[in-house]
Structures are given as structure tokens and as C-alpha cells.
LOBAVO-787338 format. One record per residue (C-alpha): chain; x, y, z; residue number from 1. Coordinates in nm, 4 decimals, padded with zeros to 6 digits. Each point is the difference from the previous one (the first is absolute). Example, Ala and Ser with C-alpha at 12.3 -4.5 7.8 and 13.67 -1.06 7.14 Angstrom:
residues 2
A  01.2300  -00.4500  00.7800  1 $
A  00.1370  00.3440  -00.0660  2 $
END
This chain:
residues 468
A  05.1324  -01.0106  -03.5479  1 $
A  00.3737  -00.0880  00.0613  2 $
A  00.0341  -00.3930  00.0756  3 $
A  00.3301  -00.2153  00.1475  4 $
A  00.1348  -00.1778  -00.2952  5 $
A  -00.1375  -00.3119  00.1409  6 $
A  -00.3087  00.1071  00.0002  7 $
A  -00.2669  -00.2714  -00.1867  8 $
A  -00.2171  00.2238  -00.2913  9 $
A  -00.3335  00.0694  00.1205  10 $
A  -00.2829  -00.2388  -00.0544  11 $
A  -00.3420  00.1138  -00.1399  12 $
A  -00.1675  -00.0149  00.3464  13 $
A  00.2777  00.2104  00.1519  14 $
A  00.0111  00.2328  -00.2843  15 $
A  -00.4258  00.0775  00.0354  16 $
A  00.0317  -00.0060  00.4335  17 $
A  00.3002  00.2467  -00.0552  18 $
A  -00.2060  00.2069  -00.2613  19 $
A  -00.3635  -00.0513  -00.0270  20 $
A  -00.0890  -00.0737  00.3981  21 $
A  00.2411  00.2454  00.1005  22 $
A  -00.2071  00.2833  00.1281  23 $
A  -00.2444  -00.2778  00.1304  24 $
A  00.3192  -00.2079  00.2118  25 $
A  00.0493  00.3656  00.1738  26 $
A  -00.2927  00.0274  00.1074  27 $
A  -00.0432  -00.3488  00.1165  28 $
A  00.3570  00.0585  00.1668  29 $
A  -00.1228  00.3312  00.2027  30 $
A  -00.3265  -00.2363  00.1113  31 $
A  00.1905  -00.3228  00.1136  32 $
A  00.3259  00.2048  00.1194  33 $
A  -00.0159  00.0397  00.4341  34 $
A  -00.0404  00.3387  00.1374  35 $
A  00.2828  00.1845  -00.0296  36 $
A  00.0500  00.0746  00.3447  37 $
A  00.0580  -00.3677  00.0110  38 $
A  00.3312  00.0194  -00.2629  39 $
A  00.3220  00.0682  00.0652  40 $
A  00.3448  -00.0845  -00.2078  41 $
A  -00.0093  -00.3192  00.1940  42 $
A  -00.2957  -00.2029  00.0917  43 $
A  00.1277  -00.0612  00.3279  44 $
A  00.1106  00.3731  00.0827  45 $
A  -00.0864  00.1494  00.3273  46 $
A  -00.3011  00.1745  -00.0219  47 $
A  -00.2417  00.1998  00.2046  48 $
A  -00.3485  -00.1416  00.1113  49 $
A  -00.3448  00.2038  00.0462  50 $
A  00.1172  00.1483  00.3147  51 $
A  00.2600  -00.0131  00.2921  52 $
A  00.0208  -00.3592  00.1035  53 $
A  00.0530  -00.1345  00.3643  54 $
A  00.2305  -00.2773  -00.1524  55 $
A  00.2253  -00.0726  -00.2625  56 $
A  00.0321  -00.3671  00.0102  57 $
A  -00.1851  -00.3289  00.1095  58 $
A  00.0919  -00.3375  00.1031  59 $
A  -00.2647  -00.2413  00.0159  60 $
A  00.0059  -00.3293  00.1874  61 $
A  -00.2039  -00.2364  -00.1837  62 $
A  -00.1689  -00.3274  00.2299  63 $
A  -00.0781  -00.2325  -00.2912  64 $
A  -00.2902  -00.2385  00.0625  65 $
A  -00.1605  00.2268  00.2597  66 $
A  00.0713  00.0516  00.3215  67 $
A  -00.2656  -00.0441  00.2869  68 $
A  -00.1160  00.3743  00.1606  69 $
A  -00.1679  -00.1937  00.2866  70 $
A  00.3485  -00.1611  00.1298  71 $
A  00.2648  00.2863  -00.1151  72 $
A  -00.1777  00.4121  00.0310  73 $
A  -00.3695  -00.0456  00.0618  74 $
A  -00.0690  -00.1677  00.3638  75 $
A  -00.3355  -00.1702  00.0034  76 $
A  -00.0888  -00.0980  00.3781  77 $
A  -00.3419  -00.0807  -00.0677  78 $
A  00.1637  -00.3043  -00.1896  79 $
A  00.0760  -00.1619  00.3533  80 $
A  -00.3871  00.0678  00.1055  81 $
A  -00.0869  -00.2661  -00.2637  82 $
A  00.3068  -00.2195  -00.0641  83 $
A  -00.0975  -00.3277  -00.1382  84 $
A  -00.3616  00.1173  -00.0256  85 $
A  -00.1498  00.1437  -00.3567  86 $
A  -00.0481  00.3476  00.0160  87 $
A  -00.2679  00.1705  00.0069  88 $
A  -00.0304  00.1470  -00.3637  89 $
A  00.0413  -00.1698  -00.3285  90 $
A  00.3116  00.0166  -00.1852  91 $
A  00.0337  -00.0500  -00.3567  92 $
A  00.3596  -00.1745  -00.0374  93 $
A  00.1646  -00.1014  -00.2804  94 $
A  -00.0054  -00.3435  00.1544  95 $
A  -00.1439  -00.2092  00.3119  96 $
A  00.1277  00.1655  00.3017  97 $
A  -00.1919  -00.0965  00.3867  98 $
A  00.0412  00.1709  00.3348  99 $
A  00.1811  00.2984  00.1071  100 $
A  00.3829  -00.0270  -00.0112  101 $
A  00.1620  00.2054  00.2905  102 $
A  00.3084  00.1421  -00.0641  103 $
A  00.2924  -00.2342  00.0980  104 $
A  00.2613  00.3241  00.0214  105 $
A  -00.0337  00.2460  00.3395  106 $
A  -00.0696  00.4113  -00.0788  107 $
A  00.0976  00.2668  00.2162  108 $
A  -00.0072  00.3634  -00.0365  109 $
A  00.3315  00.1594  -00.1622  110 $
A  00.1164  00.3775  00.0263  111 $
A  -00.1056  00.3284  00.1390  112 $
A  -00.3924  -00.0653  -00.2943  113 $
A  -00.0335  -00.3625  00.1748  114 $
A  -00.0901  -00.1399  -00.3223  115 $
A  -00.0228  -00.3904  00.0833  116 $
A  00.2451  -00.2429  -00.2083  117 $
A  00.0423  -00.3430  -00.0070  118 $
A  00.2995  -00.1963  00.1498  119 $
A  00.0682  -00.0758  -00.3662  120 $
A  00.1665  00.3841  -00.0793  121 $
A  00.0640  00.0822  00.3381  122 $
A  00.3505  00.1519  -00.1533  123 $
A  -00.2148  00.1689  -00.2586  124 $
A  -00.2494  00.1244  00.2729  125 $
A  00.2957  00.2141  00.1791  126 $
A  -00.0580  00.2602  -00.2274  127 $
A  -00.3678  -00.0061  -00.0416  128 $
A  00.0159  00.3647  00.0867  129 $
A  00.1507  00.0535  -00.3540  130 $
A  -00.3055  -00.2338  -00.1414  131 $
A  -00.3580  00.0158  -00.1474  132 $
A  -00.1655  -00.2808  00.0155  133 $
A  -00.2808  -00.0419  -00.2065  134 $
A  -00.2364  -00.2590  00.0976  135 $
A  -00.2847  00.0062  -00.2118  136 $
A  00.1358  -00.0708  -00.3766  137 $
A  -00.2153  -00.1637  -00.2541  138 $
A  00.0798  -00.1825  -00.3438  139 $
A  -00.2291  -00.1363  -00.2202  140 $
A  00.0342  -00.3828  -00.0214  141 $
A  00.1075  -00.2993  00.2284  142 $
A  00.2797  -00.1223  -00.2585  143 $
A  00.3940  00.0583  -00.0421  144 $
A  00.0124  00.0829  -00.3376  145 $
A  -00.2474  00.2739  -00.0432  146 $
A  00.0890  00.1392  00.3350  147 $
A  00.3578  00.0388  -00.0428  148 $
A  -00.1138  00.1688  -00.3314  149 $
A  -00.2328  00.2249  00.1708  150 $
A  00.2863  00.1194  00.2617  151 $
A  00.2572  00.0433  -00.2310  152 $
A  -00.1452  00.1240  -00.2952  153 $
A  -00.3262  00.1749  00.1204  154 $
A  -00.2476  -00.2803  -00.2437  155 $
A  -00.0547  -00.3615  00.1249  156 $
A  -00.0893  -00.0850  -00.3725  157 $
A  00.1571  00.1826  -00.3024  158 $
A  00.3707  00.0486  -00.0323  159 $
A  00.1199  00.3494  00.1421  160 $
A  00.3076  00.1797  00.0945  161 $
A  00.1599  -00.0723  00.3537  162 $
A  00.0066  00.2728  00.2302  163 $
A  00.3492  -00.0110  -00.0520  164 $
A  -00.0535  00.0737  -00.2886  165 $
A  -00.2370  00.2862  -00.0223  166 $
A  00.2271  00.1551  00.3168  167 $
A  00.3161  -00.0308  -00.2803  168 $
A  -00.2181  00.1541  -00.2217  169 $
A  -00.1551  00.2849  00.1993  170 $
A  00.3564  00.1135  00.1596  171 $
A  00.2993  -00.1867  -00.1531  172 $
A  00.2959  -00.0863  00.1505  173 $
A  00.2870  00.1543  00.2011  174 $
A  00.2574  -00.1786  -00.0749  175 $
A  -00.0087  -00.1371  -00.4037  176 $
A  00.2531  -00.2151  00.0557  177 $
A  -00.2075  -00.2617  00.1929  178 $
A  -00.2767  -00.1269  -00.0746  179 $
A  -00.2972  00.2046  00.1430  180 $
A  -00.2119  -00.2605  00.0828  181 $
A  00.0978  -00.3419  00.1590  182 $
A  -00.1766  -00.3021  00.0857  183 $
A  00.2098  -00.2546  00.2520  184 $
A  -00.1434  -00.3893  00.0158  185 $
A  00.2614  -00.2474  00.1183  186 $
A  -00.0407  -00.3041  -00.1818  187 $
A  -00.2257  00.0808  -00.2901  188 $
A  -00.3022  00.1979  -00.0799  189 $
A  -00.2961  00.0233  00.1960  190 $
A  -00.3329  -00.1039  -00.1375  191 $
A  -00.1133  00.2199  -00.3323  192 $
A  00.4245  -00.0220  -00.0441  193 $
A  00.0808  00.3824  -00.1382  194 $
A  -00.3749  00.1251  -00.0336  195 $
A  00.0547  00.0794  00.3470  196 $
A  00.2633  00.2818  -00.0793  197 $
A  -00.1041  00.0273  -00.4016  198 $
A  -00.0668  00.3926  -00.1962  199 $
A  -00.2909  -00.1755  -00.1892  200 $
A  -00.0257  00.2539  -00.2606  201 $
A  00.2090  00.2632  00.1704  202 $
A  00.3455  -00.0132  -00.1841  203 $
A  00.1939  -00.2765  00.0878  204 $
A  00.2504  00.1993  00.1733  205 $
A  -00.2071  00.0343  00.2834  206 $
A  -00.0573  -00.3328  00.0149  207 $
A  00.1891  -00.1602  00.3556  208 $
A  00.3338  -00.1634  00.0105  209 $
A  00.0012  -00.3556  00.1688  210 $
A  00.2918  -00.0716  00.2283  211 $
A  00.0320  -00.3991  00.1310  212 $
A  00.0916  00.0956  00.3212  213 $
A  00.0693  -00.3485  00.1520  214 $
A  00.3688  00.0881  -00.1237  215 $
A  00.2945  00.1169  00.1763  216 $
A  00.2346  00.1195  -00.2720  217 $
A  -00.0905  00.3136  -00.1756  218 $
A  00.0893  -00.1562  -00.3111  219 $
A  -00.2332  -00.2614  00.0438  220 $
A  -00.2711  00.1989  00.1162  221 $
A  00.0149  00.2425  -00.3159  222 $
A  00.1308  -00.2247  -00.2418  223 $
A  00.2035  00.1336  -00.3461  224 $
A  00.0395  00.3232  00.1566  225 $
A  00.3052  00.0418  -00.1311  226 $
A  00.1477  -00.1724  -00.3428  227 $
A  00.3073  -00.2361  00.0080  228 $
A  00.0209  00.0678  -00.3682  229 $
A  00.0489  00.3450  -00.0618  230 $
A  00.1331  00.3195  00.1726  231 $
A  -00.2301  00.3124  00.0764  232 $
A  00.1348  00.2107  -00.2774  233 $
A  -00.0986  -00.2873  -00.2753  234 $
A  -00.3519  -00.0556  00.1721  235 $
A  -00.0543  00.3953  -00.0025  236 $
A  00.0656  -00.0770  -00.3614  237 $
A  -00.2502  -00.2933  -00.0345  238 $
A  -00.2500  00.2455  00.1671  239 $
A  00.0471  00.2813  -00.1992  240 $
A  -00.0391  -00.2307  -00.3164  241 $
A  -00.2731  -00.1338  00.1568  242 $
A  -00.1715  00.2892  00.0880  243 $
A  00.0352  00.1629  -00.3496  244 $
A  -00.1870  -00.3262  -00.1458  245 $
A  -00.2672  00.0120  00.2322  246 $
A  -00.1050  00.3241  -00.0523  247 $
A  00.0028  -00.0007  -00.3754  248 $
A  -00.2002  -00.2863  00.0694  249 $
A  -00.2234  00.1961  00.1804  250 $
A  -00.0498  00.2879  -00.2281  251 $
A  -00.2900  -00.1939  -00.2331  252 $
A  -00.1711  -00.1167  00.3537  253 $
A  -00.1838  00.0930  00.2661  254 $
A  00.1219  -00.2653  00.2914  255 $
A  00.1180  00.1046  00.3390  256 $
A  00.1272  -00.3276  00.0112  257 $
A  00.2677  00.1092  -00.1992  258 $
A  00.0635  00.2407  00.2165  259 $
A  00.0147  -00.1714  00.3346  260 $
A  00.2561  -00.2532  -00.2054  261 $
A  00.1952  00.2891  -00.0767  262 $
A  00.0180  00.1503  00.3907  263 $
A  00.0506  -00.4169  00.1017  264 $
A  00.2992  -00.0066  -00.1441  265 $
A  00.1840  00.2676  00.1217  266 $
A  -00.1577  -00.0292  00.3418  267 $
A  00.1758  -00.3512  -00.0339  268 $
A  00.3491  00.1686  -00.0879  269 $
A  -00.0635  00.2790  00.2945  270 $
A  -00.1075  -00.2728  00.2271  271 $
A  00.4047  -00.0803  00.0160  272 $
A  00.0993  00.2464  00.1317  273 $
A  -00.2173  00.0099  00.3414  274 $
A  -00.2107  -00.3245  00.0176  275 $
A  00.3174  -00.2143  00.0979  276 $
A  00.0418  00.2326  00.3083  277 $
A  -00.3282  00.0106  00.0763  278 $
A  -00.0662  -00.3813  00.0336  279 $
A  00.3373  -00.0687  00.1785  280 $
A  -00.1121  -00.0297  00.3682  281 $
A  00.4049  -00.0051  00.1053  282 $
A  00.0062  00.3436  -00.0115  283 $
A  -00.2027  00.0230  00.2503  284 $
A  00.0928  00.0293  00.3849  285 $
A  00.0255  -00.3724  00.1792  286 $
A  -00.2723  00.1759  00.2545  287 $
A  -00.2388  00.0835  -00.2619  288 $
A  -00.0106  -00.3002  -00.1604  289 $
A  -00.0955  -00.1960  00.3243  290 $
A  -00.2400  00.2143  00.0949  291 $
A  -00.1947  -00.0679  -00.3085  292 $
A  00.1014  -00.4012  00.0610  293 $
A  00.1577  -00.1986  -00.2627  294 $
A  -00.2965  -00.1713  -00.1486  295 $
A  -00.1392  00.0587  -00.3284  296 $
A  -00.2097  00.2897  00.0989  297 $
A  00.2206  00.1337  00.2456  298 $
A  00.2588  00.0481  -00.2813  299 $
A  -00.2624  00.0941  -00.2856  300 $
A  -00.1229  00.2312  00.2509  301 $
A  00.3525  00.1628  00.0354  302 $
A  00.0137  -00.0056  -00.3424  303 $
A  -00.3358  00.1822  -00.0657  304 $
A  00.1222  00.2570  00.1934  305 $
A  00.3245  00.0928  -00.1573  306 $
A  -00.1973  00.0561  -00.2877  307 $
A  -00.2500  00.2015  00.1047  308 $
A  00.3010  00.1928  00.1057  309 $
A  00.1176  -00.0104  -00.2812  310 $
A  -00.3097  00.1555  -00.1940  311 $
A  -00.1655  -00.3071  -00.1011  312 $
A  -00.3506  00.1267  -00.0184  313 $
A  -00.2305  -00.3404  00.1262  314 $
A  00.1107  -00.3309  00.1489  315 $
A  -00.2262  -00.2542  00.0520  316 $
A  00.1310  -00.3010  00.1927  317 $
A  -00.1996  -00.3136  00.0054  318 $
A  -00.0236  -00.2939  00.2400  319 $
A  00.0457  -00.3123  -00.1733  320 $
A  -00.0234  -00.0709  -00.3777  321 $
A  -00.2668  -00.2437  00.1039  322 $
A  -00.2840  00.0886  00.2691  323 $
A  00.1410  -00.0122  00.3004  324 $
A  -00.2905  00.1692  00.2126  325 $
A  -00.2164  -00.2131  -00.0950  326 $
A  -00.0796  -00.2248  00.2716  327 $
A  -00.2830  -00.1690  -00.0511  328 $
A  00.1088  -00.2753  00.3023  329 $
A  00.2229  00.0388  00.2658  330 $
A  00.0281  00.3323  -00.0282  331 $
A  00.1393  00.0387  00.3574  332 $
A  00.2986  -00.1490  -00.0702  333 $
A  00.0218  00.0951  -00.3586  334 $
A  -00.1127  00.4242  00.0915  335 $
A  00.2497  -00.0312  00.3091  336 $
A  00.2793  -00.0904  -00.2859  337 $
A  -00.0459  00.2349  -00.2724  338 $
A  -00.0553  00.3440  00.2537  339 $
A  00.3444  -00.0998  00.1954  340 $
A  00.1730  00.0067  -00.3798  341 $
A  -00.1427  00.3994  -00.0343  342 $
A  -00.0298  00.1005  00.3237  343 $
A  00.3393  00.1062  00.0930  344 $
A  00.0748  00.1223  -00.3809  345 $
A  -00.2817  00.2340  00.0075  346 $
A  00.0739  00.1374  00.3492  347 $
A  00.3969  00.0234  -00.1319  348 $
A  -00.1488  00.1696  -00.2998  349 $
A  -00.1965  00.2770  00.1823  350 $
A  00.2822  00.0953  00.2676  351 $
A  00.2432  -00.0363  -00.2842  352 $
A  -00.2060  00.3151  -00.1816  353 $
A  -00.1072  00.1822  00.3107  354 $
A  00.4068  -00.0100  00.0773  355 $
A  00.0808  00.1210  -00.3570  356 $
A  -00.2601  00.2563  -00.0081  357 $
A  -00.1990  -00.1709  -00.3042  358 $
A  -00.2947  -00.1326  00.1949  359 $
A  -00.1974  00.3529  -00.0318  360 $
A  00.0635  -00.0302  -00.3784  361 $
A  -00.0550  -00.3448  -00.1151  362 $
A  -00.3443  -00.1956  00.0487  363 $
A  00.0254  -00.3544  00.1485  364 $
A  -00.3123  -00.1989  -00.1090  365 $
A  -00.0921  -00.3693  00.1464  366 $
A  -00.2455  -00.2507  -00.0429  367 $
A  -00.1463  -00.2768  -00.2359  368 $
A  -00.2558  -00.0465  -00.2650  369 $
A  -00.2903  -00.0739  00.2536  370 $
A  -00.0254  -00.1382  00.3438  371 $
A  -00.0899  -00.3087  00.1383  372 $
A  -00.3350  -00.1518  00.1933  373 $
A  -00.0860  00.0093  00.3340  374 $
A  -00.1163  -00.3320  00.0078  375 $
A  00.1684  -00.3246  -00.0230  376 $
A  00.0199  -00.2160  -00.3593  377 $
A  -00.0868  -00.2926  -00.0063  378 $
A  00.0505  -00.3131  -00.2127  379 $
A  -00.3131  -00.2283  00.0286  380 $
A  -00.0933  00.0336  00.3339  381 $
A  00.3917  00.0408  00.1490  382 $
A  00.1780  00.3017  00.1026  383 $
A  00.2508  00.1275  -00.2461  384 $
A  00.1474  00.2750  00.2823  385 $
A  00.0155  00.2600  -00.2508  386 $
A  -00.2254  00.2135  -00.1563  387 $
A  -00.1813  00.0725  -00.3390  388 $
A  00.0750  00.3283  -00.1999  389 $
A  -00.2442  00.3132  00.0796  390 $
A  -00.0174  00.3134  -00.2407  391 $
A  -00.2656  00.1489  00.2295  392 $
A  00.2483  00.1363  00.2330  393 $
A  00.3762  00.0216  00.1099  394 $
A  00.2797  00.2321  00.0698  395 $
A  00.2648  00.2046  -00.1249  396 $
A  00.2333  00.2385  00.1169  397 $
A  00.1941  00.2807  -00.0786  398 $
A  00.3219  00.1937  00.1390  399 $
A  00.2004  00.2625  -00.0770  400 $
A  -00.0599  00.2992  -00.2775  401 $
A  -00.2837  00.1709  00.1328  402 $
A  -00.1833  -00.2569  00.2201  403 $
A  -00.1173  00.0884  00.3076  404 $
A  00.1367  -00.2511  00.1848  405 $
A  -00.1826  -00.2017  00.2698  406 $
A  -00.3228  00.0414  -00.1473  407 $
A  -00.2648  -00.2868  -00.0690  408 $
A  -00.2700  00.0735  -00.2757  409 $
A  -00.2736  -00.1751  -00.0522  410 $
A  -00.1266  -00.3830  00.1453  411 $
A  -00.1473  -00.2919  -00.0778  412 $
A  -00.2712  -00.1691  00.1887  413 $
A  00.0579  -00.1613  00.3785  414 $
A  00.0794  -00.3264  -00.1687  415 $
A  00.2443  00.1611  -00.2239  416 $
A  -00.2162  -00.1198  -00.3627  417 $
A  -00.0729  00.3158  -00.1472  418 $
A  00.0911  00.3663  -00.0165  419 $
A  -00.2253  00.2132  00.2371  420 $
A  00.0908  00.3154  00.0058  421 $
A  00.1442  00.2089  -00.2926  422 $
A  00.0267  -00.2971  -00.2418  423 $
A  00.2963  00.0700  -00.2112  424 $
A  00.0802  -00.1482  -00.3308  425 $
A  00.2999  -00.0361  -00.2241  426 $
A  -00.0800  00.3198  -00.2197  427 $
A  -00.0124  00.1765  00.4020  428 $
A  00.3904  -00.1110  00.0750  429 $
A  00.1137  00.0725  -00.3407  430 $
A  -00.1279  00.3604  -00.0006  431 $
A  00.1008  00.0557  00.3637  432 $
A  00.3744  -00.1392  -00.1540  433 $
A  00.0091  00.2181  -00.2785  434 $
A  -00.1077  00.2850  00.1867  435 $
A  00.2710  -00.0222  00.2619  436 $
A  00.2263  -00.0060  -00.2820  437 $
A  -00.0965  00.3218  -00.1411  438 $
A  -00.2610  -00.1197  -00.2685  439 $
A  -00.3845  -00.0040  -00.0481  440 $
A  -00.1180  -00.3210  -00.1099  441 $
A  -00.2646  00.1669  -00.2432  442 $
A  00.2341  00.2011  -00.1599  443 $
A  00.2704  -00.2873  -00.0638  444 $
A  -00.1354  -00.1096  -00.3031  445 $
A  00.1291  -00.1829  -00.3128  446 $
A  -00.2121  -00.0036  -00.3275  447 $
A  -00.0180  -00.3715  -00.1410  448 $
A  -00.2191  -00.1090  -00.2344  449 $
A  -00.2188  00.3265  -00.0336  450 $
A  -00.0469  00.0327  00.3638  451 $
A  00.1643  00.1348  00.2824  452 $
A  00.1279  -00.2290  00.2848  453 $
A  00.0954  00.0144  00.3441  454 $
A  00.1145  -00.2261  00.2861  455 $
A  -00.3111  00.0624  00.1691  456 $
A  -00.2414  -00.0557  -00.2897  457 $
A  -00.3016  00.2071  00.1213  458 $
A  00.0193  -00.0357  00.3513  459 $
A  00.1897  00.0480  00.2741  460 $
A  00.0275  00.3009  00.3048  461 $
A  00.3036  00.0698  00.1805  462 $
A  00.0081  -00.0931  00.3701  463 $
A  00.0768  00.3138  00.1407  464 $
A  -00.0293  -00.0748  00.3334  465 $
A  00.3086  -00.2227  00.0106  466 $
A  00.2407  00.2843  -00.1704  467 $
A  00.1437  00.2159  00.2311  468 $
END
């Protein structure tokens, strides 16, 4: 076998892996390799899911800390019946909570469905004919941490790949010079930092990219995107070297690590071509920009959109690198705060796409990791105003790409505790997700460790009644 001049001589446990194991590494190779209707040249290449999907992009507004059902999309009258009395079924909370807690924020009946919305999105709630709102989701735990795992990830306990991740996977990018996958938290990471957007064992490529999206400046908000010391000609030099070195590298080892390294770094070189224009917000009409607002998440909003546009596959953008939903006192005041910093960016967002024609194509997803009580917390025997988290019930919603908007599935219970009718869980929204994106959730599989894994795990049923 020919080797570079600079090659090192081979060592007697390269010589017998080359020689001896040979026919033994190929067949190992054909066992841990992914189907092959998952390769392409490119790990990020466009490619085709299980069937024609209803849309081919999502953006999905994260509401870290949990965001209360009973005060924003699931109107609990009953509440008033028995405010500042105990209700009349036991809850199991997380904590001490008391009496009912009425609903500080006023509901009224939106669009030509009537779907009642709290004051808190009335922006959003002008085009509730374009949303489902699902009202009777389920996770599995009371706690932050395995929640946020469990909606993100599909497993509240063992580390898995993002649904970011497995969408990357399943149906690559259209545009491979951005990255396909993008995860926006002004000022920091969220709770479980990158596990949130991580490929697990999926190669790393699929793995999201993490934009600080506090920042104005594109240069600040992807840093080193372009090098002060050398010109693109000597870096497509660098790369080339680099490439070469990393793939002899790779010949003796089985690693799609090495891979996704390889892919990284010329996404990274790519990247500078489009990813300064794509983050640069004065390119943008002045009219656009303030109708999205000038916050934070007005402009990462803005920003999430020119790169769906742009082919960017996913974009998740989160709320706060802390937990900003979750208002365990006050949470008049504090609720009242946070919704009027998203309300008028998601309402720009949807008659931004609807205007563009995109809206019937990409999938606009919203919610937290649970909901919130319907009864007051308390500390000793005092009021806190806020309310305890509650996996037994809250909402989500969903617009765009194949919803049939101004639809409500499912319920909780009159108090707004638990899910009622049609409990759905996590593995339910996933599948539903993948599904309107053109893939079945148990055929998406990945084969790790001798076993073949899905977002879903074992579960999960698609909620066709929401898909239009």
C-alpha cells in the first residue's frame, strides 16, 4: 500500500487490525454503518424522508421554566367557583400549594374557531385560525432538568439526540453553507447548557449550533467567522491539508467523530460566505424590523427567519438562558412581563411567513417543558402568588406546515391539573413532528450500541387529528 513520505511505519497493532481483523472490521463496519438511505457525499445533504412531508422546516419557541396553561391557552372558570377555597380533589404537587388561584389575565374568544386565549398573547391569538392548540400534554416528572430532557431529546433520563438532531439526520440540510440546526439563547445557555440541542451518539455534525443572541453585531453573534490572519485561498489550503490528515487518520478507525470533525470544518469555512448575511438584520426593511420589535426576541426572531429562508433546517429559540417562566410568586406581574417580550415577535413571525408564502411549509412549535399549578404556592402558611410546576397537564401549540389550524385537542380536568381527554405525551408530539415533516418515527432509526434507536423510544402515535 502506497504511503505519503511522512507517513510513521506501522506499529504491530496496526499491522494485525490492517491484516488479521480485516475481514472481521468489515463486517463490524456493514453492522455499525447507518442505513444507506441515510448517506449521502455530505452528512448534511438534502435528502428525502419516508414520504411527502407537509413542511420543510420548524422553528420552535422554547418557554424555559414552564409556562402556566391555566393563565396563557387553557381557561379554567371553575377556578373562580372556588378561589381561595381548596379544591375539591387532591393534588399531588411538587410542593405546598392551598386554594384555587384564579387567573389574574382576562380570555376572550379569538377568530372565525373561537378558541379562547388569554390577554397575555392576545397578538398571538389573531391568528388562532392558523393554530392547534393542544391542551392535554403530559411529561413524566415535576423537575426542569429531566423535563427539558424529555422535550428535547425524547428521554428524561439517558443522554439522546435532540430532535434537531435526528430531523438533520433524517433529511439534511438545504442550504450546507449554514448550519442546519440552530439553537438561539441570549445571554448564555439554558439549563442542561448544549444537551438541549446535543447528537448524543448521532455524529457530531448533527449536533446544534449555539448562537448568543443578546448581540447586535453579526460578528459578535458568530464569533471567528472569518480569520484576520489569513486569506481564503491559504485557509482552503489549511483545509485541504487538514482534511488529507484526518482521513488517513481515519482509515485504521471506526469513529464518526472523525467524520463530523471533518464536515465541521469546512461547514466553518462555507459558513463565510452566507452566515454574515444571514445574521445582519440591516438588510432588512426599517418596517420589518419594527414589526418584529427591537428586543432580543424580536430581533432573534427576525433572525430565525432569514434562516429558515435561507434553508436552515431547525431553529430553536429559547427564552432566557435562565428560567424565566418559572414563577413560582408573583407570577402576575412576572407572566404579564415575559408574554409582552414574545407576543408581538411571534405574531410578526406568523404574518411575516403567511406574507412570504412560507407559513404552509415551515412548522411553528410553542410551549415549555411542563405547565404550572392551578393552585397557589405557598411558603409556610403565606401566599407566594405564583404557582408550583405540574407535569400532569399543560399546553402546546402548533402552526403552520400541515396543522389544521384553530383546532383544540385534548383537555385537562375543570381545574386545569391533569390531562382528561386524549392524554398526550412527549413521544405523541415528536411523532406528530416528524410526521409532518415527511418521516415515520419508527422507521428513523440509528443503531448504537447493538440496538436500534429512535426519538420516540417505543412509544408514541401521531395526532392525526390536528394535521390537516
Amino acid at each position: 500500500m502506497a504511503t505519503h513520505p511522512y507517513s510513521p511505519p506501522l506499529s504491530r497493532r496496526e499491522f494485525l487490525n490492517r491484516s488479521g481483523m480485516g475481514l472481521g472490521m468489515m463486517g463490524l463496519a456493514g453492522l455499525m454503518t447507518p442505513p444507506s438511505d441515510a448517506q449521502a457525499a455530505s452528512a448534511l445533504a438534502r435528502r428525502l424522508g419516508h414520504f411527502a412531508p407537509k413542511a420543510k422546516r420548524v422553528i420552535h419557541f422554547f418557554l424555559n421554566g414552564g409556562p402556566s396553561h391555566v393563565d396563557t391557552f387553557d381557561p379554567k372558570p371553575a377556578l373562580l367557583r372556588y378561589a381561595g377555597k381548596p379544591l375539591p380533589q387532591t393534588l399531588i404537587t411538587e410542593r405546598k400549594t392551598g386554594a384555587a388561584f384564579p387567573s389574574p389575565f382576562k380570555f376572550r374568544r379569538y377568530g372565525q374557531s373561537g378558541i379562547e386565549v388569554s390577554e397575555l398573547f392576545e397578538k398571538t391569538a389573531a391568528h388562532i385560525d392558523d393554530i392547534a392548540v393542544i391542551r392535554s400534554m403530559q411529561a413524566q416528572v415535576p423537575n426542569h432538568e429531566p423535563s427539558l430532557m424529555l422535550m428535547n431529546c425524547g428521554d428524561s433520563v439517558q443522554p439522546r439526540p435532540s430532535l434537531g438532531s435526528w430531523l438533520l439526520y433524517g433529511l439534511g440540510t438545504e442550504n450546507e453553507n449554514l448550519p442546519g440546526f440552530v439553537s438561539m439563547c441570549p445571554g448564555g445557555y439554558p439549563i442542561k447548557s448544549a444537551e438541549n440541542w446535543q447528537s448524543a451518539f448521532l455524529p457530531g455534525i448533527y449536533q446544534g449550533t449555539y448562537v448568543d443572541s443578546q448581540h447586535r453585531e453579526p460578528g459578535k453573534l458568530i464569533e471567528n467567522i472569518r480569520s484576520p490572519h489569513a486569506s481564503a485561498s491559504v485557509q482552503l489550503r489549511q483545509l485541504e491539508l487538514l482534511r488529507r490528515l484526518n482521513q488517513e487518520h481515519r482509515q485504521t478507525r471506526l469513529d464518526d467523530r472523525l467524520d463530523a470533525r471533518i464536515e465541521s470544518f469546512e461547514l466553518a469555512f462555507r459558513m463565510q460566505m452566507e452566515a454574515a448575511d444571514a445574521f445582519d438584520l440591516s438588510r432588512e426593511p426599517r418596517h420589518i424590523v419594527e414589526q418584529y420589535g427591537s428586543s432580543v426576541h424580536g430581533r432573534q426572531t427576525l433572525i430565525a427567519r432569514r434562516l429558515l429562508e435561507r434553508g436552515v433546517r431547525f431553529v430553536q429559540l429559547w427564552h432566557g438562558a435562565g428560567q424565566p417562566w418559572d414563577n413560582h410568586e408573583n407570577i402576575e406581574e412576572n407572566h404579564r412581563k415575559l408574554s409582552a417580550q414574545l407576543d408581538q415577535p411571534i405574531a410578526a413571525l406568523l404574518s411575516d411567513l403567511k406574507q412570504r408564502g412560507m407559513l404552509d411549509e415551515t412548522l411553528v412549535i410553542w410551549g415549555g417543558e411542563f405547565g404550572r399549578t392551578p393552585t397557589v404556592e405557598m411558603s409556610g402558611n403565606k401566599s407566594k402568588l405564583g404557582r408550583d410546576h405540574n407535569h400532569y397537564g399543560f399546553s402546546v401549540w402548533m402552526a403552520g406546515g400541515g396543522i389544521k389550524g384553530g383546532t383544540v385537542y385534548g383537555s385537562t380536568d375543570e381545574f386545569g391539573f391533569a390531562a382528561q381527554t386524549n392524554p398526550t405525551s412527549v413521544h405523541d408530539l415528536h411523532a406528530t413532528i416528524l410526521h409532518l415533516m415527511g418521516l415515520d418515527h419508527e422507521r428513523l432509526t440509528y443503531r448504537y450500541a447493538s440496538r436500534d434507536f429512535r426519538l420516540t423510544d417505543v412509544s408514541g402515535e401521531v395526532l392525526r387529528d390536528i394535521i390537516a
